[in-house]
KEGURO-319533 format. One record per residue (C-alpha): residue in three letters; x, y, z. Coordinates in steps of 0.001 Angstrom, whole numbers, plus 500000, padded with zeros to 6 digits. Example, Ala and Ser with C-alpha at 12.3 -4.5 7.8 and 13.67 -1.06 7.14 Angstrom:
ala512300495500507800 ser513670498940507140 
end
This chain:
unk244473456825114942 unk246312457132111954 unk246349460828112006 unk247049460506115879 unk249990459064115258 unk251505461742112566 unk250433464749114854 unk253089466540116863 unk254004464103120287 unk255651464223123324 unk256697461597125893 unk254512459780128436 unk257202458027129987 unk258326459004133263 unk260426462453133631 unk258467464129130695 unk258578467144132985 unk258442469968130146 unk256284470566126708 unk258198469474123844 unk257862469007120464 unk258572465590118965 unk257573463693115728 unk257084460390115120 unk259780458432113597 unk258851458821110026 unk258246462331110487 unk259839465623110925 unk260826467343113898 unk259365470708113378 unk260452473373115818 unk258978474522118954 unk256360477767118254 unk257545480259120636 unk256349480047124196 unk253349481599125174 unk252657483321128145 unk252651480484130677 unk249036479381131582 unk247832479922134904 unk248346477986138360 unk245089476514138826 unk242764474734137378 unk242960470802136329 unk246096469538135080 unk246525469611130853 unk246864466578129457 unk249914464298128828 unk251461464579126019 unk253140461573124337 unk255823459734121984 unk255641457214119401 unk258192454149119560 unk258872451298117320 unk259956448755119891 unk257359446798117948 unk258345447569114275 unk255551449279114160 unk254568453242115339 unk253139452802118756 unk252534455147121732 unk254130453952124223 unk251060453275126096 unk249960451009123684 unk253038449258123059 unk252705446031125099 unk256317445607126816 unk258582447552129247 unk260012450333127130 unk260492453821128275 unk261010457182126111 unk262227460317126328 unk262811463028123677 unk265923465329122980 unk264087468488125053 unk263583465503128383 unk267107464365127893 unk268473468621127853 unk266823468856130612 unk267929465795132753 unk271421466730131293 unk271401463118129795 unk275017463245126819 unk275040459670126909 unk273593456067127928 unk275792456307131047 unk273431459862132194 unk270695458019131407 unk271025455414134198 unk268649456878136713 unk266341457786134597 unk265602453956133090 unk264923451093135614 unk267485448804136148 unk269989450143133821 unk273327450245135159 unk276717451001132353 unk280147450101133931 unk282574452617132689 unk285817450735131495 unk289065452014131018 unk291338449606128344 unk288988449969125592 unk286645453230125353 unk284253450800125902 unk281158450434128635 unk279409447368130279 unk275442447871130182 unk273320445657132347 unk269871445722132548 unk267739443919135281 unk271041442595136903 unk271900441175133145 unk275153442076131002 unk278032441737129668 unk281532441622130853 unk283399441347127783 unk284246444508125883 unk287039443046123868 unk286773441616120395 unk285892438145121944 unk282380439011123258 unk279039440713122499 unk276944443124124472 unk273958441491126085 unk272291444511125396 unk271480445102121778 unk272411449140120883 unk270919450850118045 unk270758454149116380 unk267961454767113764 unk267347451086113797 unk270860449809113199 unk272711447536115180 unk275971448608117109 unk278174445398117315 unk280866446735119522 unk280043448413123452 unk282089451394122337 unk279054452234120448 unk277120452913123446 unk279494455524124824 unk278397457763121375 unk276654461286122317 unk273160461587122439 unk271927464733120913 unk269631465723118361 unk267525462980118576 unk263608462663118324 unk263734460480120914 unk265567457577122689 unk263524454370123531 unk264475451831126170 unk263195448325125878 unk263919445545128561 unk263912442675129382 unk264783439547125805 unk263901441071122842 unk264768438470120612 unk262219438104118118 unk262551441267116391 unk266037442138117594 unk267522438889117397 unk270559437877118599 unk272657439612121644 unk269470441555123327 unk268522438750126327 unk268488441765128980 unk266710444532126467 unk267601446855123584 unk268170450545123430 unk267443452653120196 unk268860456242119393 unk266017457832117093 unk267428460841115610 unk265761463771114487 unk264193463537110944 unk264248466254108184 unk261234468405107219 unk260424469667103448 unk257611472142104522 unk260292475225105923 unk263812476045107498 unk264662475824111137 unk267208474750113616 unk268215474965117441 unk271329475821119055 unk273142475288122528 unk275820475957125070 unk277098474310128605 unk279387476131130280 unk280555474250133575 unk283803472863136424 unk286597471310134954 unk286564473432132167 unk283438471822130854 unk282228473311127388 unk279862472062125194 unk278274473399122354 unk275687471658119963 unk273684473051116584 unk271262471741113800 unk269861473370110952 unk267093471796108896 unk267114472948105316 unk264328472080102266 unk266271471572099104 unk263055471432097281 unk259380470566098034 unk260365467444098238 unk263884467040099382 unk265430468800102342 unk268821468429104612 unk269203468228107811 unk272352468702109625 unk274020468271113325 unk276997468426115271 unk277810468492118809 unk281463468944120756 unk281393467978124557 unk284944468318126628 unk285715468542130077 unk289413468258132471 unk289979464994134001 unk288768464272137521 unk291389461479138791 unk294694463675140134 unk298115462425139740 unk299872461464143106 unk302844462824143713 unk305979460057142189 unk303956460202138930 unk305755459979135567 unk303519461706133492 unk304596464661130605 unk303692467985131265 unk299858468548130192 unk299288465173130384 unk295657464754130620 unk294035463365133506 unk291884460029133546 unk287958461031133278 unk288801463941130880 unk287078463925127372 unk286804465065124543 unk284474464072122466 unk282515465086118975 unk279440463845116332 unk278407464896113586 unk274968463813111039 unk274133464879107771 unk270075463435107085 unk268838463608103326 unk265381463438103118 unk263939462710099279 unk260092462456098638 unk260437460394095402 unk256815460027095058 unk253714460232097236 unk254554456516097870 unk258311455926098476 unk260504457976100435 unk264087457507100694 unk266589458811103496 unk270641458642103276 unk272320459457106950 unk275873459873107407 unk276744459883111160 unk280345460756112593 unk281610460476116171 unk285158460856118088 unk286625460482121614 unk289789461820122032 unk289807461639125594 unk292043460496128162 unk290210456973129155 unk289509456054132552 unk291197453959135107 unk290884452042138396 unk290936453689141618 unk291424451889144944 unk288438450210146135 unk289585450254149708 unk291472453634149762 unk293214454214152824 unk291779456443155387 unk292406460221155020 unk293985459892151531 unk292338461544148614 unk289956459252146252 unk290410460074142850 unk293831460565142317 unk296472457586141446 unk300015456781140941 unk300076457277137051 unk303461456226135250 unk300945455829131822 unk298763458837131300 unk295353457993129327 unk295402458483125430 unk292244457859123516 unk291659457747120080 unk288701456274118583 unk286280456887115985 unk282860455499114027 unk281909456663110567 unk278294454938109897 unk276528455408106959 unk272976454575106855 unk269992454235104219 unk266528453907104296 unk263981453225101445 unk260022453317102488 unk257554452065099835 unk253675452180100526 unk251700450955097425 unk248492450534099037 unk247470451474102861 unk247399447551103287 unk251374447440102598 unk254319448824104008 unk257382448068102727 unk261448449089104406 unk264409448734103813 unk267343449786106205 unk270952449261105219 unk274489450887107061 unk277982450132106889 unk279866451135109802 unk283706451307110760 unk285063451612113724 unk288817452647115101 unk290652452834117956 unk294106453464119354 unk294564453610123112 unk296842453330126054 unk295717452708130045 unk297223452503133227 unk296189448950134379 unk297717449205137854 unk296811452612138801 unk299900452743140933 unk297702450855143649 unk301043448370143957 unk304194451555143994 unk307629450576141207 unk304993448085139263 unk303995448901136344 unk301215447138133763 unk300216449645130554 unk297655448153128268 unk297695449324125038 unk295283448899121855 unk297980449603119069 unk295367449316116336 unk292119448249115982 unk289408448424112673 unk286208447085113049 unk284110447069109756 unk280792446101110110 unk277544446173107646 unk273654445136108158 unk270787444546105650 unk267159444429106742 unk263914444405105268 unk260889444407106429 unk257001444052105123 unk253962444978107573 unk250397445563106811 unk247646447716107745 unk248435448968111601 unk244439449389111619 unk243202445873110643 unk241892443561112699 unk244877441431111394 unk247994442961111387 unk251254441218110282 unk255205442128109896 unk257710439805108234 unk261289440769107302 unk264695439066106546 unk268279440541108431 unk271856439797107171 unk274742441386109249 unk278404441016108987 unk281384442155111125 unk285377441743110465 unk287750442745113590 unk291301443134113485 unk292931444578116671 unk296469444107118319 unk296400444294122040 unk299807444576124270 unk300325444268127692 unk304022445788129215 unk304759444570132653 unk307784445991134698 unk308615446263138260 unk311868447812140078 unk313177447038143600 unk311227448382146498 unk314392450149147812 unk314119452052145129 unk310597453320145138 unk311055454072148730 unk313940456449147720 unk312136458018145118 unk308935458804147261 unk311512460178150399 unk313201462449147457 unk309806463637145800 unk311125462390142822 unk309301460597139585 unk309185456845140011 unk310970455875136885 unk309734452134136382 unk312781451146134567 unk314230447686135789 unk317515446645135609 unk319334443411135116 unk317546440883138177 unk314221442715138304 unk311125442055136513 unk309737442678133133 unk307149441114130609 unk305498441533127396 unk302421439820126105 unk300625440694122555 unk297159439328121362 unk296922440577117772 unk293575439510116068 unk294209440023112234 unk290795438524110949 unk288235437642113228 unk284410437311111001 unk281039436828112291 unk278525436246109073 unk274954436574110566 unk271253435646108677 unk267984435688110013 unk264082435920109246 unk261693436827111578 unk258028436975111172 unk254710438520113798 unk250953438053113386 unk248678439567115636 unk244501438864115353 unk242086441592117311 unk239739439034118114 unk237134442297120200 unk237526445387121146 unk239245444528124254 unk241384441262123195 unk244478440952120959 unk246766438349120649 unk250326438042119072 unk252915435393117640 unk256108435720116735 unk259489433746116047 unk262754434282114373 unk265672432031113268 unk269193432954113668 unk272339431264111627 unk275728432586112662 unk279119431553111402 unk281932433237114087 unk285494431921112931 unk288857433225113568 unk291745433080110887 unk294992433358112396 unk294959434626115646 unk297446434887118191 unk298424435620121228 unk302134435285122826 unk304228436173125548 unk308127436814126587 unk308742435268128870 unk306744432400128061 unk303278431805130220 unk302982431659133483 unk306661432764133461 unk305654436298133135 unk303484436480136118 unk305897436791138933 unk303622435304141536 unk305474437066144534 unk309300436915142727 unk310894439722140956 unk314358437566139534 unk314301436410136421 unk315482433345135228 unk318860433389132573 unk316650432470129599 unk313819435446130776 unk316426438336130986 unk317910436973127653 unk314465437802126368 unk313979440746127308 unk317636442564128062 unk318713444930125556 unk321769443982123578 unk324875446398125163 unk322975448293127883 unk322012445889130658 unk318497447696130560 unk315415446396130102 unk312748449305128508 unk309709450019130002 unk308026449503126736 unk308993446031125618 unk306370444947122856 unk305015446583119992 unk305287449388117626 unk308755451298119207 unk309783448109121545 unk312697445849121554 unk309999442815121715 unk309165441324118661 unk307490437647117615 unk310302436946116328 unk312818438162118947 unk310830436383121345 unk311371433157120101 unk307815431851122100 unk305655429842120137 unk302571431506120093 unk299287430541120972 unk296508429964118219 unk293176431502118505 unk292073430065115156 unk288129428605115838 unk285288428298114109 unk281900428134115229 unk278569428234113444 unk275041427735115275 unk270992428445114715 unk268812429371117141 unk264802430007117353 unk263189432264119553 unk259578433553119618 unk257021435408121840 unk253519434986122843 unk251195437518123549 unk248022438649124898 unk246850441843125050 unk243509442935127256 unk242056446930126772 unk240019446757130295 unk239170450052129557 unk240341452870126977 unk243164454137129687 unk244026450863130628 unk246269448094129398 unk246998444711130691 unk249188442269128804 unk251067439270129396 unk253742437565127630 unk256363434367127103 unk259393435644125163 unk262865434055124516 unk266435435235123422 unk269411433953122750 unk273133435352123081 unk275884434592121016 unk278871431801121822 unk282289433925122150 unk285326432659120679 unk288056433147123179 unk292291432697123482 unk293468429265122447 unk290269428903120413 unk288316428202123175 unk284300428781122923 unk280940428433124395 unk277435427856124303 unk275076430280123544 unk272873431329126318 unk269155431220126284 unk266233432692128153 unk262878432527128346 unk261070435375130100 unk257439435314131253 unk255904439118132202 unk252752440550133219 unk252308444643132494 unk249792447097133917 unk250115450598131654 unk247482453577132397 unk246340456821131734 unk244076457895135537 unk242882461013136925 unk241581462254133145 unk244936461403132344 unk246793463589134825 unk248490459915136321 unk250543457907134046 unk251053454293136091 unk252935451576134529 unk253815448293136076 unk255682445122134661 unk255997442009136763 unk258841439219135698 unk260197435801135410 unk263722434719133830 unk264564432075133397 unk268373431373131762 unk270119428334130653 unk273946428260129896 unk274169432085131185 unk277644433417130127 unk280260434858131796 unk283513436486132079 unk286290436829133974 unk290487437199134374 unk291927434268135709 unk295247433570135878 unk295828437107133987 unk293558435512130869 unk290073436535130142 unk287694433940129987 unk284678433176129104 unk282573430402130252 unk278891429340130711 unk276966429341134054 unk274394426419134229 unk271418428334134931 unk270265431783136235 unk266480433065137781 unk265810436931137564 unk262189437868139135 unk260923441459139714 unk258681444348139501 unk259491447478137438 unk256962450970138236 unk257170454091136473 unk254980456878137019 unk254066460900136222 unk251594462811137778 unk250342466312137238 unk248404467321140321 unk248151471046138661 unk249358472755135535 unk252394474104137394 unk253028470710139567 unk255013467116137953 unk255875464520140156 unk257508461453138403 unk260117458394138771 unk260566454776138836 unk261382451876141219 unk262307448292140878 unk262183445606143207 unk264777442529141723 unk265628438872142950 unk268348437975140579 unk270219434545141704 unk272456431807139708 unk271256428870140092 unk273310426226139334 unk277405426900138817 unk279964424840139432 unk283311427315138773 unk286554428483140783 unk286274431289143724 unk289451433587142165 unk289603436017145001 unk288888433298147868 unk291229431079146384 unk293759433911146520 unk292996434857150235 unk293869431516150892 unk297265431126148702 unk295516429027146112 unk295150429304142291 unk292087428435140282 unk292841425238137865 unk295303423646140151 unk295207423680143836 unk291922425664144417 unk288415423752143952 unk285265424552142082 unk282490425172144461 unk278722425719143232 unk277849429051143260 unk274251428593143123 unk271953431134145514 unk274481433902144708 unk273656437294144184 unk274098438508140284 unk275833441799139618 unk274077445330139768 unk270835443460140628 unk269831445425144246 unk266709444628146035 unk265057447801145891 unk265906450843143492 unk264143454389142992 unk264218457374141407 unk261868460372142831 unk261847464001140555 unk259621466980140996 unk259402470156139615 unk257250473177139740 unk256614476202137591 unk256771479679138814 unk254832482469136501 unk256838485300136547 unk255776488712134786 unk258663487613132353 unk258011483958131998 unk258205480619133690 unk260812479626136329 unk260916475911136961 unk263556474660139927 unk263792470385139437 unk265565467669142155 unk265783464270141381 unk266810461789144045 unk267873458174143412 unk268095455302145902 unk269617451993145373 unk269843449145147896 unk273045447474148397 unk274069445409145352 unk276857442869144247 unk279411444907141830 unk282425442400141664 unk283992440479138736 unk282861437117138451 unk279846435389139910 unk280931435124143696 unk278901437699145676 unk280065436412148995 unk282974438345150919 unk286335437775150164 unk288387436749153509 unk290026439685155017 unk288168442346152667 unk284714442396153698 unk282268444557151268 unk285188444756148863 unk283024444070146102 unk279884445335147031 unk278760448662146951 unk276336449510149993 unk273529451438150127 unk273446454992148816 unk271502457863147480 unk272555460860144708 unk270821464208144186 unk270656466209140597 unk268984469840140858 unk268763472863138705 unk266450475717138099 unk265298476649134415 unk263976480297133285 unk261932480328130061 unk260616484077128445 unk257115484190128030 unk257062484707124201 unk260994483793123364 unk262483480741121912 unk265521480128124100 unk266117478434127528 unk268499479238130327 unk269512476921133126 unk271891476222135798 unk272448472668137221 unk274581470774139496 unk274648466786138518 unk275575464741142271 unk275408467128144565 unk276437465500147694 unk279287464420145613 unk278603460527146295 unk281295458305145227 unk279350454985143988 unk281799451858143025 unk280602450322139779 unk283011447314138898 unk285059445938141335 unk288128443862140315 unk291145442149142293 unk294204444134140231 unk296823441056141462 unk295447438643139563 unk294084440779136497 unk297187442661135652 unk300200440446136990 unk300807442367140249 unk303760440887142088 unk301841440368145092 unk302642437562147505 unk300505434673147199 unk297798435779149674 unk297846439448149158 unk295155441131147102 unk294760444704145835 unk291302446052144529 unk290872448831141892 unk287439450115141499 unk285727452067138559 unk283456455123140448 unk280928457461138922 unk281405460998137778 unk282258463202141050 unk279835466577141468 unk279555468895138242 unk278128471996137749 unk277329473408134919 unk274917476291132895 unk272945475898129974 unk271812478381127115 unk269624476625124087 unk267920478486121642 unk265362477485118798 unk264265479102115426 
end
């Protein structure tokens, strides 16, 4: 087993449609041999080939790792065209990632579970590493995925040896590892629409016989995809919303100190410098075109993370292992968005990120015996710290409808400028020290008590100290002043706020670095976020593992997770919500292991389930009383022949609240209420939770033709998905007078390409075209009156919608040596 486990692997998980060469995480990636002549059509299928993961802190296959966790390699990812965890969506059951546009951020979901915070008050509810270190912030999620030895994807609470912030599951980037024993590298290019070019290289290097370099970079850009309407004020070569630009970089020093200890320094770099994305209507007229908008502030993205990692492996005896894994990490960002989208024509609402550092650093380490004895044990203690600072602004302006209706007849810009009488805001929410202090131990046993039976136990113990130091957030005019709430005149006191001295003007940008709007010239008392919270929590897991037969696993489990309180405006905080999940898997190698089946039944159960949403034009964040989540994940691959590889994935989900007693924002709206004063709090209980459909799937085949030059391989992939709930807040009942607003109904998306690789050459070519039928698929759903200020009367509403990535097309060239 041992030497199993060092060999060269590939991945069993679903989609593992093409031979690849992998290592094992504390191995090295060597490269691919060159292709042999492609072997022939008949005969019974070969064998699947498969990938270690360490879902378990330990080096598993990942059909003997007893949870739901699927892998894929870098050479399965090129060839699904996966870049990032939002391409990898179809390809894991039930993950869903919301893009987002104020931030660079994303929301991922798993199993109808998330997170709708991406600010500096919340926490992902899915736990994001790369090489084994935690990503605090959801921006780290949107970082490019290339180069890797593999990606694993583990859901459902993984709390005992994650910890904190991973109820719905974890996902870890595994990057490729550097080799002493010779020099090689790989190389690639995508050429595609919308002046798509990416290019991508590594080199592996030995130093020395026992120290050698490896080193990667990638650079993936592409034209925006949202137009701008005609009345925009935008700059010439303004870049359009959906366009990126993005880069990474890793240097990996491997250094064999002895036989026995290893040590390995990464440095890992990554940039977006793209435009951001923004909401689209999500009830666009009839006849008028989807992705475009009325932009009078063009997307500007700037934001980086510089991550330096180490890790120090010591094995004294084969009875011991001992790690240690340590990073600091800082991330930046500066960015401006177009909150209204132009959906309500002469208002304007720019949110803008003027700065933002966010310095994080983790130590773990971790002791495990034998992986062979019949008693196996891992034990390890985790300290992690994170300080934010950010300053957040928020401009609103509006002029008079006469004159937007003249600009529009004219073909002229809409110049969002108000005058004396109309309507303008500011509001700023600057963070200068916000801490979390994190410690935890965590410790698993597991006893083989036959051949057959195994049994685990596990538990971990959290203590967190959040706290806030100075925080504010204030607003000219003075809240709820500056939500107009149907009005656009200003009281004396307002324009005397916000009027420029000598010009009767009021600018379009108020607040902030280059505005007239200061604290201080505003005169508002501001609000105080200072707060401090500190908290412990246990979870654990119970296990039991049954080998019916050599190719077949059965397992079942009790696990439980916890995610952390958020600290919101005014101080305000929450509980911390728990789970406890019970599952039941099924994993298999059939049909002399041409079949891989795997099946994972579950139960949910959570208590004080958090949530967020804008109300009143404030985030917040509260706690739902109780949540159930049941269903049944499949994956599956199946190699009929050598040349034939049928795989996917389906889940069937029942995902309800419970018990929640909260305010109905959009009904109360609809019927000219507001939330905290004249509209009630109804129980929300039996509702539908977001991105949790009924029924989900994901079919892919492919088939090799032998040519006389090599092997031709055409690939579709089709995914289904039920109608699901994709609205903010918890209510998944229509809102009155916009039915199926917030719900996206059925649909179904097609990928395709064809692949040509030379029978004795190194290098692939392929062309590809990623949503074919050019589906437009609604994945967040807010009402844009009440989240940005709109001056909407009291019973109109407006809904902006964040869609996935139109049709691309694209060829690929990748080489290896």
């Amino acid at each position: 087993m041992k030497h199993a486990k060092k060999k060269v692997i590939c991945t069993l998980a679903p989609f593992a449609l093409m031979p690849c060469a992998a290592l094992a995480q504390e191995n090295a990636a060597a490269p691919a041999p060159a292709q042999a002549a492609p072997p022939a059509a008949t005969g019974a299928p070969a064998d699947m080939e498969r990938i270690v993961v360490t879902a378990t802190r330990r080096n598993t296959f990942v059909q003997e790792t007893p949870l739901a966790v699927t892998a894929y390699n870098q050479d399965t990812l090129a060839n699904n065209q996966v870049k990032d965890l939002a391409s990898l969506t179809t390809m894991v059951p039930s993950l869903t990632v919301e893009q987002h546009g104020d931030s660079g951020g994303v929301h991922v979901y798993m199993r109808g579970v998330g997170s709708a915070n991406h600010t500096e008050l919340g926490d992902p509810a899915v736990a994001f590493y790369v090489d084994g270190i935690y990503s605090p912030r959801p921006q780290g999620a949107t970082a490019l995925m290339y180069d890797l030895s593999h990606v694993e994807v583990a859901r459902g609470p993984q709390g005992t040896l994650n910890g904190r912030n991973s109820t719905a599951g974890a996902v870890n980037l595994v990057s490729g590892a550097p080799a002493t024993d010779r020099i090689f590298g790989s190389g690639s290019i995508v050429a595609g629409d919308r002046h798509r070019l990416q290019t991508q290289g590594m080199i592996n290097i030995p130093l020395a016989g026992n120290v050698a370099l490896r080193v990667a970079a990638i650079k993936d850009s592409h034209d925006g995809y949202v137009d701008f309407r005609a009345g925009s004020n935008v700059p010439p070569g303004a870049k359009q919303y959906g366009a990126e630009d993005k880069m990474g970089a890793r240097a990996s020093l491997l250094w064999k100190l002895t036989p026995e200890l290893r040590a390995t320094l990464i440095a890992d770099y990554y940039k977006d410098q793209g435009a951001g994305n923004v909401y689209l209507a999500a009830e666009p007229a009839p006849g008028s075109e989807l992705r475009s908008a009325l932009i009078d502030s063009p997307g500007s993205l700037e934001q980086s993370i510089m991550t330096w990692k180490g890790k120090l492996n010591y094995r004294p005896s084969e009875a011991l292992d001992l790690t240690y894994l340590g990073s600091w990490s800082r991330y930046q960002r500066r960015n401006v968005n177009d909150a209204d989208a132009g959906l309500f024509p002469g208002f304007k609402s720019e949110n803008r990120t003027e700065w933002a550092k966010f310095d994080s650093y983790s130590h773990e380490f971790q002791a495990r015996s034998d992986s062979d004895a019949p008693f196996q044990w891992v034990a390890g203690v985790f300290l992690f710290g994170e300080k934010n600072k950010v300053r957040f602004d928020i401009d609103r302006s509006q002029v008079a409808q006469a004159t937007v209706d003249q600009d529009l007849a004219a073909g002229n810009v809409i110049f969002v400028r108000p005058t004396v009488g109309e309507y303008a805001s500011a509001m700023s929410f600057i963070q200068g020290n916000r801490q979390l202090k994190s410690r935890a131990v965590f410790g698993q046993v597991s006893q083989q008590l036959s051949d057959s039976i195994k049994l685990t136990a596990g538990a971990r113990y959290t203590k967190d100290h959040k706290f806030d130091i100075g925080g504010q957030n204030w607003a000219c005019p003075n809240w709820p002043a500056n939500t107009p709430r149907g009005t656009t005149v200003l009281t004396p006191d307002q324009l005397r706020q916000l009027v420029t001295p000598g010009t009767g003007l009021i600018n379009t940008h108020n607040i902030g670095p280059g505005g007239v709007i200061s604290a201080a010239a505003c005169g508002n008392t501001p609000g105080d976020n200072t707060a401090d919270l500190r908290y412990g929590q246990a979870t654990w897991l119970g296990r039991v593992e049954y080998k019916l037969r050599p190719e077949i696993l059965l397992f079942g489990s009790v696990t439980t997770g916890f995610h952390s309180p958020a600290i919101g405006d005014g101080g305000a905080t929450t509980k911390p919500e728990k789970l406890t999940s019970y599952e039941i898997g099924f994993k298999s190698d059939l049909l002399n292991r041409a079949l891989t089946l795997n099946i994972d039944a579950f139960h949910m159960k959570y208590k004080d389930k958090l949530e967020s949403q804008v109300v009143n034009s404030v985030l917040a964040n509260f706690n739902a009383a109780g949540a159930t989540v049941r269903g049944i994940e499949a994956e599956w691959t199946w190699r009929p022949t050598r040349s034939d590889r049928l795989s996917g994935n389906a889940t069937w989900l029942k995902a309800r609240y419970d018990d929640f007693l909260s305010c109905d924002v959009d009904s109360a709206r609809a019927n000219g209420q507001v939330c905290g004063a004249s509209a009630p709090n109804v129980n929300v209980g039996g509702s539908v939770m977001k991105h949790a459909p009924t029924f989900a799937t994901t079919l892919q085949y492919e088939h090799d033709f032998i040519t006389g030059g090599g092997l031709l391989t055409p690939r579709i992939s089709a995914h289904y998905e039920g109608a699901t709930f994709v609205g903010a807040g918890a209510f998944s009942n229509d809102v009155p007078g916009h039915a199926g607003v917030k719900k996206q109904k059925a649909y179904s998306t097609l990928d395709l390409s064809v692949r040509y690789q030379p029978a004795n050459k190194a290098y692939t070519a392929e062309v590809f075209v990623n949503n074919a039928t050019n589906k437009d698929v609604k994945l967040d759903v807010v009402e844009l009156c009440t989240d940005t200020g709109m001056p909407c009367q009291p019973r109109q509403q407006i809904y902006g919608a964040f869609y996935n990535a139109p049709r691309s097309l694209g060829a690929r060239l990748s080489m290896k040596f």
